[in-house]
N, C-alpha and C positions, 0 to 999 in steps of 0.2 A: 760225542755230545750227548748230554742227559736230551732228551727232549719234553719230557714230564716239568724236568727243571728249565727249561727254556720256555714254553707254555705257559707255565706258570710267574716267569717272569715279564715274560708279555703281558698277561693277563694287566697284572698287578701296575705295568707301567699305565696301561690302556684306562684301568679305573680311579687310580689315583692323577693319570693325568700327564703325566714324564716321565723320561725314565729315572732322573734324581728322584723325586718322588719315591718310584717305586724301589729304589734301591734304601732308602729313609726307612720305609715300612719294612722291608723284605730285610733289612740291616745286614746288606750285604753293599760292599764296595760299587761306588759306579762304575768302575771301567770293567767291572763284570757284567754288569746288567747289560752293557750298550755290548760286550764280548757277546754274551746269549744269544742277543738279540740278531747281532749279526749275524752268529753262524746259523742262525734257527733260516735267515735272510736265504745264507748260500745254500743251505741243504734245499731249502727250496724249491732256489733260484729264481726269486721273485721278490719285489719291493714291499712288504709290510711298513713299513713308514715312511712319511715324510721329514724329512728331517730339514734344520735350517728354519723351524720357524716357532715362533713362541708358544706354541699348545699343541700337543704332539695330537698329531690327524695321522689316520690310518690311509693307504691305498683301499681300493676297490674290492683290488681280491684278501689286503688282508683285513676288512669288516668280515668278510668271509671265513678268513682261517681262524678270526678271532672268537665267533661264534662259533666254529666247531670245537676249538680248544675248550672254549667254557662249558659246551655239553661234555667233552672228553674228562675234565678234573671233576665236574660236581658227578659225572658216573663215580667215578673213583673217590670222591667223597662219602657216595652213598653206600658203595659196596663195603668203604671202611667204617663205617656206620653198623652197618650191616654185621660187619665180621665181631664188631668188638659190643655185639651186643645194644647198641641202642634202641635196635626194634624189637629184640625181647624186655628191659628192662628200664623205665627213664634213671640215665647217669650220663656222667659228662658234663661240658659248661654248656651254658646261655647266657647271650650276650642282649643286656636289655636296656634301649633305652627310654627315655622318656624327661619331659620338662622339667625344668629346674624344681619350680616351685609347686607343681601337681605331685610331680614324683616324691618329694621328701614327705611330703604328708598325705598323700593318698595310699602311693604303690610300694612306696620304701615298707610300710608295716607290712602289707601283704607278702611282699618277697620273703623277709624276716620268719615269714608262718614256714612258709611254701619250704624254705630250707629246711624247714627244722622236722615239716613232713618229709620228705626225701632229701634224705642225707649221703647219697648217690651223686647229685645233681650237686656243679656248682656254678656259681653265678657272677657274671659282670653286669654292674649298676652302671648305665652310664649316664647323667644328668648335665641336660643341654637345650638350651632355649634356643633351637635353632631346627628345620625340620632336615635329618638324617638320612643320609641314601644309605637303604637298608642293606643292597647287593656289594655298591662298593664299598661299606665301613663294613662290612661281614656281622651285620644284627641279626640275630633270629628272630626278635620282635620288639614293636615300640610301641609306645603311645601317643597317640595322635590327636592334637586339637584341631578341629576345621574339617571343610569338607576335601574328599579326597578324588584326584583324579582316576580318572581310568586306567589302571595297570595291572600289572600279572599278580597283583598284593591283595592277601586277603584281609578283609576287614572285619571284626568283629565289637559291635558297640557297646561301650559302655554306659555313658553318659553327654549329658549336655551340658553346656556353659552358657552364658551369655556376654555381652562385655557391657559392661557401666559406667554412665561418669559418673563421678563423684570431689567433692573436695571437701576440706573439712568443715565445721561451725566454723571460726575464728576467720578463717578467707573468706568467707558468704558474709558476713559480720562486717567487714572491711569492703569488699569490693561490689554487695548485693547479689541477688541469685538468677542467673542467668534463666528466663522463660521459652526462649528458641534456638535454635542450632546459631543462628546468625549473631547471638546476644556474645558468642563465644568470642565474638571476634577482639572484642573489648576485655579480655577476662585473661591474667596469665594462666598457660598451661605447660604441663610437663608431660615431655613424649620420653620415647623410648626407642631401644632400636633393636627389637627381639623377638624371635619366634615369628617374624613375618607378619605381627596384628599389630594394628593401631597404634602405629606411629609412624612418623614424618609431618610433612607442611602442612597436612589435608588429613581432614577424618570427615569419612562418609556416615551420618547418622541417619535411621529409618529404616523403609521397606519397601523395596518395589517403586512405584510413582513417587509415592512420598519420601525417598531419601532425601539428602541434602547434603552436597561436599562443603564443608566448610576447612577455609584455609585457617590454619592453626598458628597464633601468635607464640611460640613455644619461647621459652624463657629459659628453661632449665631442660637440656636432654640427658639422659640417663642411658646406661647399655645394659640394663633386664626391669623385667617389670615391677619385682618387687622394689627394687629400690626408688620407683616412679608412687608406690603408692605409699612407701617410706614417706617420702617428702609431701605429697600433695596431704599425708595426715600431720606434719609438721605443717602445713598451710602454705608451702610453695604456690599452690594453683591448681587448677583443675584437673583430672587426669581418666583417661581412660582406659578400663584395664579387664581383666576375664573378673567373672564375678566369684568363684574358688578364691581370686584373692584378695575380694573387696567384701564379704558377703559379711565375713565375722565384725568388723569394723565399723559394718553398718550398723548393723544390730547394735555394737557398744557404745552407739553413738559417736564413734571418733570421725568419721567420714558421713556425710550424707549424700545420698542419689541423686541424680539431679536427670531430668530433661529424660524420666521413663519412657515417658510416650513417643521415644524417637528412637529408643533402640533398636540397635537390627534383630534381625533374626539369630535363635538362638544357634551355637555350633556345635555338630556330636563330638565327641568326646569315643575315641576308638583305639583297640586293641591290633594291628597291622605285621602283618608276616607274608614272605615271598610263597608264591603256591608253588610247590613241589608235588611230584608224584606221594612220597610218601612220608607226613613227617614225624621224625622222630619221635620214642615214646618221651623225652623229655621234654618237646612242645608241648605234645598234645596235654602231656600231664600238666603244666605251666598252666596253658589255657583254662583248663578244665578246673584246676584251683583258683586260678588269680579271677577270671569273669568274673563268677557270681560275688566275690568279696570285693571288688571295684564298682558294682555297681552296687553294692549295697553301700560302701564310702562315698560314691556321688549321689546319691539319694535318686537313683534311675533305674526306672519298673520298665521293662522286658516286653514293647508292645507284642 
């Protein structure tokens, strides 16, 4: 038995979540995975899974073996790291991702420089309105709207957002201009179902004491933002959305802001990567390029 290759097959069922799963990823047959899996069991001689039930749960002792595997492959990733040059020269991939609609017009230009300064390094775009598990999708960095929990993830800021309502002239014209959170309730609106903000039945408008949950008469749902703020400037109805994608719109007059004085708080806007002992010279180089040109694309000074 490989046991590098049985570790790593565990790994991969435990983060993905099954062992079909991880045989999809791993693009190796399943009656090999659950084969690995098992002999990795008998060398053992201990139970590593429970099996028989719809979401693969680890035993006791193998949360334990699962954690030593995972320091034993990332040792072994860093020594091949190590061996083949990455900490003398940034080359290799990076896997990057970041929101649909930030990324194509903020980060996507910056990537495009970054390459073309080091032509060593190559790079996965991934673009997705959803927030990423950077360990189990193997990202070396994303971009992050919102605030972020407490984790082993480094964070480095770039910018802020805010989120806005707005709807266009021609629906204000038609339906009059809502003056309070509670006026919404009379007013169509258009949700969304993406990246975890403002959307569903309910949207919290405000700060602190003065929030206000208003339950949302939603008319039309949509599954990304952009296409919510598509419609609400064809005069669908009201919509709430990060201000990166309402901001131009306003200005041209096609959209107007509505109910400022209830916005919440603004959200940072961050560059996020797992903390390692030591990383890579094609992060640090990433970093050390993309920061400063991200925040000079979101208009955000460096308190």
């Amino acid at each position: 038995m490989d046991r590098l290759e049985a570790m790593t097959i565990l790994l991969a069922a435990v983060d993905h979540g099954s062992l079909s799963a991880a045989s999809r990823e791993l693009r190796i047959p399943l009656a090999t995975v659950s084969r690995r899996v098992s002999e990795l069991e008998e060398h053992l001689a201990i139970r590593l899974l429970l099996r028989g039930t719809r979401k693969l749960l680890l035993t006791e002792a193998g949360r334990a073996y699962v954690a030593s595997c995972r320091r034993i492959v990332e040792d072994i990733a860093e020594a091949e790291r190590t061996a083949t040059g990455e900490y003398r020269a940034p080359q290799g991939e990076l896997i990057f991702s970041a929101p649909q609609v930030m990324g194509r017009t903020h980060a996507l230009p910056v990537v495009v420089d970054f390459l073309t300064t080091y032509p060593d390094i190559r790079m996965r775009f991934h673009l997705a309105d959803r927030v990423v598990n950077l360990l189990e999708e193997q990202i070396d960095v994303a971009l992050r709207v919102g605030e972020l929990p407490d984790s082993s993830l480094i964070a480095t800021r770039v910018g802020v957002v805010r989120q806005m309502l707005c709807a266009s002239p021609e629906y204000l014209k038609t339906r009059g201009t809502p003056e309070k959170p509670g006026d919404l309730t009379s007013h169509c609106c258009v949700t969304y179902d993406a990246y975890g903000i403002a959307s569903g039945s309910s949207w919290k408008l405000g700060i602190g004491r003065t929030a206000h949950t208003v339950q949302i008469p939603s008319r039309l749902v949509v599954n990304s933002a952009e296409a919510a703020v598509i419609a609400a400037t064809a005069g669908a109805g009201v919509v709430w959305v990060m201000s990166y994608l309402a901001e131009d719109l306003v200005k041209s007059g096609s959209l107007v802001r509505l109910l400022k004085g209830y916005e919440p708080a603004s959200l940072p806007v961050s560059l996020i990567y797992p903390s390692q002992r030591q990383a890579p010279l094609k992060l640090r180089a990433f970093l050390d390029f993309v920061v400063p040109r991200l925040r000079e694309s979101l208009g955000y000074k460096n308190p």
